[in-house]
LUMPANU-208274 format. One record per residue (C-alpha): residue number from 1; residue in three letters; x, y, z. Coordinates in steps of 0.001 Angstrom, whole numbers, m for minus. Layout:
! LUMPANU-208274
<site><k>NUM</k><r>ALA</r><px>X</px><py>Y</py><pz>Z</pz></site>
...
END
This chain:
! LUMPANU-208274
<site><k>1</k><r>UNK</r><px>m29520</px><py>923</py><pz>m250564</pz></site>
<site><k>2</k><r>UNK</r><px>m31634</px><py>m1882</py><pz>m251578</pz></site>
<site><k>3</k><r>UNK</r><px>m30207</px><py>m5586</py><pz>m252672</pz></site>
<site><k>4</k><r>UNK</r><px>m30024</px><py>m4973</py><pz>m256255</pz></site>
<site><k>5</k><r>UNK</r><px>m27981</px><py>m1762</py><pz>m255596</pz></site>
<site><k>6</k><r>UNK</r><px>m25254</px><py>m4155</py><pz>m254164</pz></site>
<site><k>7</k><r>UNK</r><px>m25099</px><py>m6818</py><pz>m256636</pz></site>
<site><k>8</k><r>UNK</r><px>m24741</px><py>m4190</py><pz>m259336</pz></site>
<site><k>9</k><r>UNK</r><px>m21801</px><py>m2054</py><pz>m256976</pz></site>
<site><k>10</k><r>UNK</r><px>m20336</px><py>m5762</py><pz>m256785</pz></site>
<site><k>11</k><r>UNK</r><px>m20017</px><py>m5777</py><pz>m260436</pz></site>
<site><k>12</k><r>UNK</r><px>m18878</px><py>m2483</py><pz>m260542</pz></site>
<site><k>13</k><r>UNK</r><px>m16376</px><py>m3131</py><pz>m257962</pz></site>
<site><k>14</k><r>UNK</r><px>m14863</px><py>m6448</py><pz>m258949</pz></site>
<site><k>15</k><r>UNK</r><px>m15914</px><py>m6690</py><pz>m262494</pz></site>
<site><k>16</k><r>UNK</r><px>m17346</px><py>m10106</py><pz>m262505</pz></site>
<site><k>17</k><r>UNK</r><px>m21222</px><py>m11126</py><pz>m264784</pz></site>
<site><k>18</k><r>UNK</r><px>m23986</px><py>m10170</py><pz>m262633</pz></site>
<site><k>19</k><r>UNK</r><px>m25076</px><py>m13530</py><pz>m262097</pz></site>
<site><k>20</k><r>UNK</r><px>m21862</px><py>m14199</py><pz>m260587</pz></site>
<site><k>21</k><r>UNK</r><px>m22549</px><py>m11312</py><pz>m258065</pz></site>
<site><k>22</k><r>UNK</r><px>m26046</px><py>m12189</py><pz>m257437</pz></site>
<site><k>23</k><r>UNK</r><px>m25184</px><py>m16025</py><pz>m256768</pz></site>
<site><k>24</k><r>UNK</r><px>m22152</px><py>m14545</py><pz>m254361</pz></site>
<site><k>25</k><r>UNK</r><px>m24079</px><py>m12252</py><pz>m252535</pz></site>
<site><k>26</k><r>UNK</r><px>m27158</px><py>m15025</py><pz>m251902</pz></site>
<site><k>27</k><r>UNK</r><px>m24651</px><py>m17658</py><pz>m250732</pz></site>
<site><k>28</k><r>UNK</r><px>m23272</px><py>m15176</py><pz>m248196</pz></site>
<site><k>29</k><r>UNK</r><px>m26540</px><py>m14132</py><pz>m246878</pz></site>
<site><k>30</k><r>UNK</r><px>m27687</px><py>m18329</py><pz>m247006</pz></site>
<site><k>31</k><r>UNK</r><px>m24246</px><py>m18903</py><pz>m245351</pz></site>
<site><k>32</k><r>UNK</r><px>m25208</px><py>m16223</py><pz>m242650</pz></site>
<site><k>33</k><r>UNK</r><px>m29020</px><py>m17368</py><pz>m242506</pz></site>
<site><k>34</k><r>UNK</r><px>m27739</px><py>m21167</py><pz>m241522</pz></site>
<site><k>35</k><r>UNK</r><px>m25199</px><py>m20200</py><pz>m239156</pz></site>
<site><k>36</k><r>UNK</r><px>m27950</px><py>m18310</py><pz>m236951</pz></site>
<site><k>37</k><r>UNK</r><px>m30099</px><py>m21082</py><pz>m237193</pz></site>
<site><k>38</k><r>UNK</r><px>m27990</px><py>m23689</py><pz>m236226</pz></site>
<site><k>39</k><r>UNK</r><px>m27349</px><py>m21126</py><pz>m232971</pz></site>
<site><k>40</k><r>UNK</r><px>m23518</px><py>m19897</py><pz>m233888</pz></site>
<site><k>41</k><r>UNK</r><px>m22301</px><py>m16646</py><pz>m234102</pz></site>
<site><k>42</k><r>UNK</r><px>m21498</px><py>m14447</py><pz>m237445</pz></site>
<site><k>43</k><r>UNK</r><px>m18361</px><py>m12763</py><pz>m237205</pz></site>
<site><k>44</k><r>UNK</r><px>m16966</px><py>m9750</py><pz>m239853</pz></site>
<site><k>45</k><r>UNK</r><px>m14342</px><py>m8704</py><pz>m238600</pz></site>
<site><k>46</k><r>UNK</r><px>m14104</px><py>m4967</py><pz>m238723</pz></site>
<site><k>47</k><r>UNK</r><px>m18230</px><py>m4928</py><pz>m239714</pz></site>
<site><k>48</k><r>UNK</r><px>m20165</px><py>m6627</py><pz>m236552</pz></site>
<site><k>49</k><r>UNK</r><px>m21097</px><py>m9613</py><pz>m235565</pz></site>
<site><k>50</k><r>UNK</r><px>m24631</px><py>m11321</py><pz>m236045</pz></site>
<site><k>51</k><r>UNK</r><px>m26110</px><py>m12978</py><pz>m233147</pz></site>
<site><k>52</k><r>UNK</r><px>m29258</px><py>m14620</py><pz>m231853</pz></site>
<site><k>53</k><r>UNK</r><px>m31063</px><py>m13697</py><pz>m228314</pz></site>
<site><k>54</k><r>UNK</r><px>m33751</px><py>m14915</py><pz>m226750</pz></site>
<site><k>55</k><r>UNK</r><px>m36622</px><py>m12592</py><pz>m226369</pz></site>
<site><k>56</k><r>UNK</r><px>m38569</px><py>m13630</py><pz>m222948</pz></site>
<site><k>57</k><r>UNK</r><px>m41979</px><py>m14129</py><pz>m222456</pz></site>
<site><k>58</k><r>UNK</r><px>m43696</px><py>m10634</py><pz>m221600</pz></site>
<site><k>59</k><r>UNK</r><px>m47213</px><py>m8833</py><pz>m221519</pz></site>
<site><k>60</k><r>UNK</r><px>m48425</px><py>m6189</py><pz>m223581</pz></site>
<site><k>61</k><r>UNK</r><px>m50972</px><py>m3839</py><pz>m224498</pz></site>
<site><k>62</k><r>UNK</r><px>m52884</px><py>m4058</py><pz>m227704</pz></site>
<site><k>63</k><r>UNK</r><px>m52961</px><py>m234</py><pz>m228426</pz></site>
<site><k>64</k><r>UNK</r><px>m56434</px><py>m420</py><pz>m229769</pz></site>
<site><k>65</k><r>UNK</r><px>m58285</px><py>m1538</py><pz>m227333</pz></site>
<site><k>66</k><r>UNK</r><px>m55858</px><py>m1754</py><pz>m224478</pz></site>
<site><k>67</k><r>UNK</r><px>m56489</px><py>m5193</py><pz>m222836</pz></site>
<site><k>68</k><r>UNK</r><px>m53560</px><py>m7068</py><pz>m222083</pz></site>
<site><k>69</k><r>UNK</r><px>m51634</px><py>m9591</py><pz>m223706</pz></site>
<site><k>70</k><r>UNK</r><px>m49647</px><py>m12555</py><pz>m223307</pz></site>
<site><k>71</k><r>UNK</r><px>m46705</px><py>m12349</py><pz>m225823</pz></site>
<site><k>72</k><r>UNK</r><px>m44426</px><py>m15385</py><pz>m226063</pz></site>
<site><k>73</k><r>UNK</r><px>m40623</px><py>m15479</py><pz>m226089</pz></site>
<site><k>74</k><r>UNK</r><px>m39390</px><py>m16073</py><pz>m229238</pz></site>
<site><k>75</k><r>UNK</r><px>m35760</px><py>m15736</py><pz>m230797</pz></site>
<site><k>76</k><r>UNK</r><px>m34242</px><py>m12954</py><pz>m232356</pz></site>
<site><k>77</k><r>UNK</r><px>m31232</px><py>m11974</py><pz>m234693</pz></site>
<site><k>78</k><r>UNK</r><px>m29528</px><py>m9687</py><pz>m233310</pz></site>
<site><k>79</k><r>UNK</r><px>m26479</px><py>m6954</py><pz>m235307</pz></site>
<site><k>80</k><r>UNK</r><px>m23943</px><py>m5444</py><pz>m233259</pz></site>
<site><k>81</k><r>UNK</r><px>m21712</px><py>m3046</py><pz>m235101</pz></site>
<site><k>82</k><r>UNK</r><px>m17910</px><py>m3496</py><pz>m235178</pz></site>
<site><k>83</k><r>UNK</r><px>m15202</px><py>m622</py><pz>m234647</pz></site>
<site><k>84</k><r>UNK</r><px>m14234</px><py>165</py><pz>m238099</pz></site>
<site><k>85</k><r>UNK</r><px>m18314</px><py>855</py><pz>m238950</pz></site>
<site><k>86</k><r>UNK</r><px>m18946</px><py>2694</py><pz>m236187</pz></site>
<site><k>87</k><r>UNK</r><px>m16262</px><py>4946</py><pz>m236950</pz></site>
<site><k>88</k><r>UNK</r><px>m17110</px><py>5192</py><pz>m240395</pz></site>
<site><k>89</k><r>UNK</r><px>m20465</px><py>6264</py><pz>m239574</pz></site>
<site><k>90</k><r>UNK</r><px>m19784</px><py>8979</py><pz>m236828</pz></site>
END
């Protein structure tokens, strides 16, 4: 399902302009964008929570030619799945 399949089964489902869905559905993502950056958790209930981790520092292999490499930690959103979508999935 891509992003314009949701803003048009918002529509759909609540019957409001498509501009209103597509300006409803970016502020949630923005909302959930600036919340990870500022470090804070994401919480839907009954959906999952969105997280950052810290990646550490580790080596690696470029696969082409094999010689090591240094790769640096970096910071990572993370998804963990709530209850009710894990059970809707199974």
């Amino acid at each position: 399902m891509t992003k314009e399949m949701i803003i048009e089964k918002i529509v759909e489902d609540a019957g409001i302009k498509k501009s209103q869905a597509t300006m409803a559905f970016a502020s949630m993502l923005e909302s959930i964008t600036s919340s990870l950056q500022k470090g804070q958790k994401v919480t839907l209930v009954g959906f999952g929570t969105f997280a950052i981790s810290e990646r550490k520092a580790r080596e690696g292999r470029n696969p082409k030619t094999g010689d090591t490499i240094h790769i640096p930690s970096c910071k990572v959103a993370r998804f963990k799945a709530g209850k009710k979508l894990k059970d809707a999935v199974r």
